[in-house]
C-alpha positions as CSV (number, residue, x, y, z in Angstrom):
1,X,32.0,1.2,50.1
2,X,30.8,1.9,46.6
3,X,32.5,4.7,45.0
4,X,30.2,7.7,43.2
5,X,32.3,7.1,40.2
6,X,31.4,3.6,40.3
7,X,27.7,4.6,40.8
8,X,27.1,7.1,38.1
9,X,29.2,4.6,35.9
10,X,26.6,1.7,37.0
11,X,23.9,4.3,36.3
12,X,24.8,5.2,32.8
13,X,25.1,1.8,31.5
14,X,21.7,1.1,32.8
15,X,20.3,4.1,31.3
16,X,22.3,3.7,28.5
17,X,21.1,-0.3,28.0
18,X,17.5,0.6,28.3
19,X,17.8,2.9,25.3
20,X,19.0,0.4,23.2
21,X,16.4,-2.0,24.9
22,X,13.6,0.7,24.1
23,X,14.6,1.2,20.4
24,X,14.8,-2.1,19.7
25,X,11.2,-3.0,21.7
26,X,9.9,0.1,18.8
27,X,7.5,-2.0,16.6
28,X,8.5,-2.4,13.2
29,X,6.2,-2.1,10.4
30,X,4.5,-5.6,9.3
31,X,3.8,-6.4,5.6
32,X,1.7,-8.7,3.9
33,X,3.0,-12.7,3.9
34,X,5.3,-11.6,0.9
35,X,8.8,-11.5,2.6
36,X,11.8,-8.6,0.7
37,X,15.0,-9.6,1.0
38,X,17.5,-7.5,2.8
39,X,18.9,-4.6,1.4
40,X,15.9,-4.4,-1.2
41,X,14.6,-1.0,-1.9
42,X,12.2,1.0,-4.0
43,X,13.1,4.5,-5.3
44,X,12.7,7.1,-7.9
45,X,15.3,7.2,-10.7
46,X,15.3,11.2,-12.0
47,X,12.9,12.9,-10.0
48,X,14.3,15.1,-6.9
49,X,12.3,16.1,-3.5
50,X,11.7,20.2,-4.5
51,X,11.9,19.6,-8.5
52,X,9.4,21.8,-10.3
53,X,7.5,19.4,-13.1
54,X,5.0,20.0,-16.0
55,X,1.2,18.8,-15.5
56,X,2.2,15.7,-17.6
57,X,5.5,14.1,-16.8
58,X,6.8,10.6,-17.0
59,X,7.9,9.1,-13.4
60,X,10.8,6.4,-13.7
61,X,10.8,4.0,-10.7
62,X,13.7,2.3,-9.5
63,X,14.4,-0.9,-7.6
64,X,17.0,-3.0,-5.9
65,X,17.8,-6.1,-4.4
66,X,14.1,-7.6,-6.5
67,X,12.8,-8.3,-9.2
68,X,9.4,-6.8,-11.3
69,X,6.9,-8.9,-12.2
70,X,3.0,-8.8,-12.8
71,X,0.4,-8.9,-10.6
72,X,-1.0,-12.4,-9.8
73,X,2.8,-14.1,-10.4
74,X,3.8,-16.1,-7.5
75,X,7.6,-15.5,-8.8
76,X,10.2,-14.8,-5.7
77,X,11.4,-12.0,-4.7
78,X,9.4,-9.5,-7.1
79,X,6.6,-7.2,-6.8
80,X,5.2,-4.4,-8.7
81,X,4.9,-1.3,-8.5
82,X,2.2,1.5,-7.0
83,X,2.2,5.7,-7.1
84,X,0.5,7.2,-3.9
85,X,-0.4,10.8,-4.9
86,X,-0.8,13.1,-2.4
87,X,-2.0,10.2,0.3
88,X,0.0,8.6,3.3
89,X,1.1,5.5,3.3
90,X,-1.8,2.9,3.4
91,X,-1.9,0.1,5.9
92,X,0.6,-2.5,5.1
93,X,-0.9,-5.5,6.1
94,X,-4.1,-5.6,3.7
95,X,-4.3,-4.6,-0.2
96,X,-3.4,-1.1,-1.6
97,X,-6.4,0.9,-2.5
98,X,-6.8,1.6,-6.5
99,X,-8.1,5.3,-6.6
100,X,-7.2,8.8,-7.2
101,X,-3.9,8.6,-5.0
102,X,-3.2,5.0,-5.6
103,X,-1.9,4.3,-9.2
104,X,-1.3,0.4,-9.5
105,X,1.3,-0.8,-12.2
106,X,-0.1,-4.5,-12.4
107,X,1.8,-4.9,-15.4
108,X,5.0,-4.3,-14.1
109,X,5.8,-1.1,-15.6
110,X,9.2,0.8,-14.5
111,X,7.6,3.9,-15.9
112,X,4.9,5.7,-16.3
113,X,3.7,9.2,-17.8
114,X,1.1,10.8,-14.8
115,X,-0.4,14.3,-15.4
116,X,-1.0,15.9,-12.6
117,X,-3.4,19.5,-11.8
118,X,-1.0,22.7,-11.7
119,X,0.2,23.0,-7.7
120,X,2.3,21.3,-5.3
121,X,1.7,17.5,-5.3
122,X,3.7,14.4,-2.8
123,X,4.4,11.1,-4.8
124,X,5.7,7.9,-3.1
125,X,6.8,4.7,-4.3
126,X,5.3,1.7,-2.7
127,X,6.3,-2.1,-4.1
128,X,3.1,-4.9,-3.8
129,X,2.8,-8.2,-3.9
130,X,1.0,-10.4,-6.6
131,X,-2.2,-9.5,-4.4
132,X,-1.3,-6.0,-4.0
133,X,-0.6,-6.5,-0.4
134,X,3.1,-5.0,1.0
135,X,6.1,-7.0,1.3
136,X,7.2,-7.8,4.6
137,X,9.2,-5.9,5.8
138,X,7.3,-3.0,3.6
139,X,9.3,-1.7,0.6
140,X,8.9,2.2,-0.2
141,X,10.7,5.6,-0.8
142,X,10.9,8.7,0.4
143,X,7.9,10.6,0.2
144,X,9.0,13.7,-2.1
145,X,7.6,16.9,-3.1
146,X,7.1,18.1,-6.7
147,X,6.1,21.8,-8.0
148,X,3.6,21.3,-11.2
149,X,3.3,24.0,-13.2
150,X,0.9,24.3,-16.2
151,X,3.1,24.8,-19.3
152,X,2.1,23.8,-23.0
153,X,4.1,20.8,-24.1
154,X,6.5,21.1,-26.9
155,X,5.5,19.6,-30.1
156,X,8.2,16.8,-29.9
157,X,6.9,16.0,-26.2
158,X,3.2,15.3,-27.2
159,X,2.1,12.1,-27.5
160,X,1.9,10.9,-31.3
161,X,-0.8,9.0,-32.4
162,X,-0.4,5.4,-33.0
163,X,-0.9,3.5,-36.3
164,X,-2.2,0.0,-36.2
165,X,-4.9,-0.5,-33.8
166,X,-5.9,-3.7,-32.5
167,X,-9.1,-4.3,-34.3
168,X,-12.1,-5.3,-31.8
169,X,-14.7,-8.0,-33.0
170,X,-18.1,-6.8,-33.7
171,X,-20.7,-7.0,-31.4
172,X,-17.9,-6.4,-28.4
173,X,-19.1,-4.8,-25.4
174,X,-17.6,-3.8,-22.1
175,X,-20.4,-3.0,-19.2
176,X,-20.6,-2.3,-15.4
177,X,-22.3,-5.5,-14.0
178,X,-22.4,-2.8,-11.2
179,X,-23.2,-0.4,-10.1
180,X,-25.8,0.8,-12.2
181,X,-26.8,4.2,-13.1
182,X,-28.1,6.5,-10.7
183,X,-26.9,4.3,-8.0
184,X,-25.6,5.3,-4.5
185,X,-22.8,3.7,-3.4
186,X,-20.4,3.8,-0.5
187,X,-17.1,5.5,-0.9
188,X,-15.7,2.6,-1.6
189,X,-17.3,0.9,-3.6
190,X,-16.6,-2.7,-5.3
191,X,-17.1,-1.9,-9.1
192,X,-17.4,-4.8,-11.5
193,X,-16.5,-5.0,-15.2
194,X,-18.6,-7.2,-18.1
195,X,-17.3,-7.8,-21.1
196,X,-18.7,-9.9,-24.1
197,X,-17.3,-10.8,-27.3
198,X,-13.7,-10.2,-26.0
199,X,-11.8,-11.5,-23.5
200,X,-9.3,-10.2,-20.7
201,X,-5.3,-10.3,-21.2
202,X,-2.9,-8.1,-18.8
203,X,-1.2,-5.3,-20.2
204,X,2.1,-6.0,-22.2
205,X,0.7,-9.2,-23.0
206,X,-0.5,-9.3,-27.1
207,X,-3.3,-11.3,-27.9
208,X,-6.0,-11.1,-30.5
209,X,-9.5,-10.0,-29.9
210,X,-8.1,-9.2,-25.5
211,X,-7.5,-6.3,-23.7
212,X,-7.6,-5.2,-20.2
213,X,-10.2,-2.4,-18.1
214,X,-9.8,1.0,-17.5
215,X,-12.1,3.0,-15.7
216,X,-12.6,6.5,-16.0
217,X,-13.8,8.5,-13.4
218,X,-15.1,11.8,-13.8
219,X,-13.8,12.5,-17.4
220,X,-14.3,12.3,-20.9
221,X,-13.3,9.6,-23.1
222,X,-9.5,9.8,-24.2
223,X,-8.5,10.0,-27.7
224,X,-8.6,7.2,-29.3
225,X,-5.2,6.6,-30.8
226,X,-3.1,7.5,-27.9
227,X,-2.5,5.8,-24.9
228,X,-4.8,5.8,-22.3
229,X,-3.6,8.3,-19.6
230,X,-2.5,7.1,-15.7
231,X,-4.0,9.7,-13.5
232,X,-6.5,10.5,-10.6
233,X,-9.4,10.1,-13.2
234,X,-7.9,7.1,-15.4
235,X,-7.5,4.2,-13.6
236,X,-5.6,1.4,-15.2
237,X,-6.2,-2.6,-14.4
238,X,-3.5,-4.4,-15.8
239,X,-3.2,-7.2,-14.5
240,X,-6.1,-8.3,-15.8
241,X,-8.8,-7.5,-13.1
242,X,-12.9,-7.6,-14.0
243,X,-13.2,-6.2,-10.0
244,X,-11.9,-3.2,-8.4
245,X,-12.4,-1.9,-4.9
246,X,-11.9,1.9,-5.1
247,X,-12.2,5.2,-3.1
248,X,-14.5,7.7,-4.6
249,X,-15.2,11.1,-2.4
250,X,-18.7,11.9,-1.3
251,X,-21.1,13.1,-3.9
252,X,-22.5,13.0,-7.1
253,X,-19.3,11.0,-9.9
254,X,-19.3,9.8,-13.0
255,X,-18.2,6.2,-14.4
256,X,-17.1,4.8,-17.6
257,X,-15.1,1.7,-18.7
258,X,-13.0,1.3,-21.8
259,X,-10.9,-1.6,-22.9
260,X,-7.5,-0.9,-24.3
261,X,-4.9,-3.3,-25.5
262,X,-1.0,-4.2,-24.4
263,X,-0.2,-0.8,-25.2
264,X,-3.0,1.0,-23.4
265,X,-4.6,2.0,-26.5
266,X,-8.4,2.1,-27.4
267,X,-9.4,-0.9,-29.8
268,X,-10.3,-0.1,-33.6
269,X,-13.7,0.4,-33.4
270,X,-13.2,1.9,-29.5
271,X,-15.2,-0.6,-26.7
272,X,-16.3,1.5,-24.0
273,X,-19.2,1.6,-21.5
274,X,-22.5,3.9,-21.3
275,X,-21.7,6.7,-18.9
276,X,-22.6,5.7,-15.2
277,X,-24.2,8.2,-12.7
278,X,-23.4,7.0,-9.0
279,X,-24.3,9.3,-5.9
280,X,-21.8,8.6,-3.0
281,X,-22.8,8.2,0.4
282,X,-21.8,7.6,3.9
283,X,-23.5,4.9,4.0
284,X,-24.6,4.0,0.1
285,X,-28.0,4.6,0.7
286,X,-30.3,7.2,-0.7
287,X,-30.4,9.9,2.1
288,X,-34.1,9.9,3.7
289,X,-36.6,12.6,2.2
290,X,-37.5,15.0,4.6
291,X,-40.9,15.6,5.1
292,X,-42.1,19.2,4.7
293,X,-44.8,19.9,7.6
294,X,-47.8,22.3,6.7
295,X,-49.3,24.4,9.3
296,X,-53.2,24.7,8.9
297,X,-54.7,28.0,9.6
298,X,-58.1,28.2,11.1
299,X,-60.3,31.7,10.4
């Protein structure tokens, strides 16, 4: 005859074994094809979860156990890096958006300066691939909290204009090959860059007569001599791209390009786009007229 002590004992190893059995049946996340080593892991260097931050700050990321390198370099064991603003963490398996809440560091920056609207704000750290697809398993940090608070920067923290512009050939133009003004688009949208007279060099990477996009959404043109901010409404493509897919909200959005050199900074004469109108829609299509219905009146 079986004991009760002996029962209870069989019965919490069992229970106990199918809790291990259950957490280790939990799905993992899956990456993109890009394996990350063991141990590897993205982080921020000096900015805490709860830390109160002026509108325009500069965000140090950290990384461990990899290596940074650009977009588009099949080197091992690297990545680069990408700020989430205020968004969740996107689907690991395809590429990370470039938008508002998705800053892309194509160029392999470790920093960057962001500016951000006064308010609490979350920023996350996510490392992509050369295709800007997640490593497998996925590589990001804690998603932290910062405070902004709209204070007027000290005249030793504002940005000093630079000397020596990279001079731009005449006749240089940068163009949307689309979408056109007054178009309606989807809210996401595939925009594509033209450029004549120049061409196309990643950031960091000092050629004559190159540079690489930014787009601008919603805003005016920068100053000239600085560089070219890294925000919700200036996106930066430096690894090179002449094609972005991005997220734009529904409604009525402005669009301009402007090429900048290693540094980020406008060319010498500037080479930027007309302004571009878009109207954003659920489905990109003008929304149907509605028809206005007279009622006749007999006397």
């Amino acid at each position: 005859m079986v004991s009760k002590a002996l029962v209870a004992m069989t019965t919490s190893l069992l229970i106990l074994a199918g809790a291990f059995g259950s957490a280790h049946a939990q799905p993992k996340p899956a990456g993109g094809p890009t394996t990350s080593p063991a141990g590897a892991a993205v982080y921020f260097v000096d900015i805490k979860d709860g830390q109160t931050v002026p509108t325009k700050f500069t965000v140090h990321f950290g990384l461990k156990g990899m290596g940074v390198a650009p977009a588009g370099s099949d080197k091992g064991n690297s990545g680069h890096h990408h700020l989430l603003i205020d968004a969740e963490l996107p689907p690991m398996d395809s590429p990370i958006p470039s938008d508002f809440n998705h800053l892309h560091f194509g160029a392999g920056q470790t920093e960057a300066e962001v500016t951000l609207t006064p308010g609490d704000h979350t920023l996350q750290l996510l490392l992509g691939d050369k295709n800007h697809v997640p490593t497998s398993p996925p590589l990001f940090s804690d998603r932290i909290h910062v405070h902004v608070v709209d204070q007027a920067a000290a005249p030793s923290a504002q940005a000093t204009p630079h000397s020596g512009r990279h001079p731009s050939p005449s006749g240089a133009k940068v163009y949307f090959v689309y979408p056109v003004d007054g178009a309606y688009v989807t809210p996401t949208p595939v925009v594509r860059f033209g450029l004549v007279g120049m061409g196309v060099a990643p950031a960091g990477f000092e050629k004559a007569n190159t540079g690489h996009h930014h787009l601008l959404i919603d805003t005016n043109l920068p100053p000239f001599d600085q560089p070219i901010p890294n925000d919700f409404n200036h996106l930066h493509f430096g690894a090179g791209q002449t094609e972005a897919k991005i997220n734009l909200p529904l409604g009525r959005h402005t669009l301009q390009l402007i090429l900048a050199d290693e540094n980020h900074i406008p060319h010498d004469p500037p080479v930027f786009s007309q302004l571009v109108n878009v109207v954003v829609t659920a489905n990109g299509r003008k929304p149907p007229t509605r028809k206005h219905h007279r009622t006749s009146h007999y006397h």
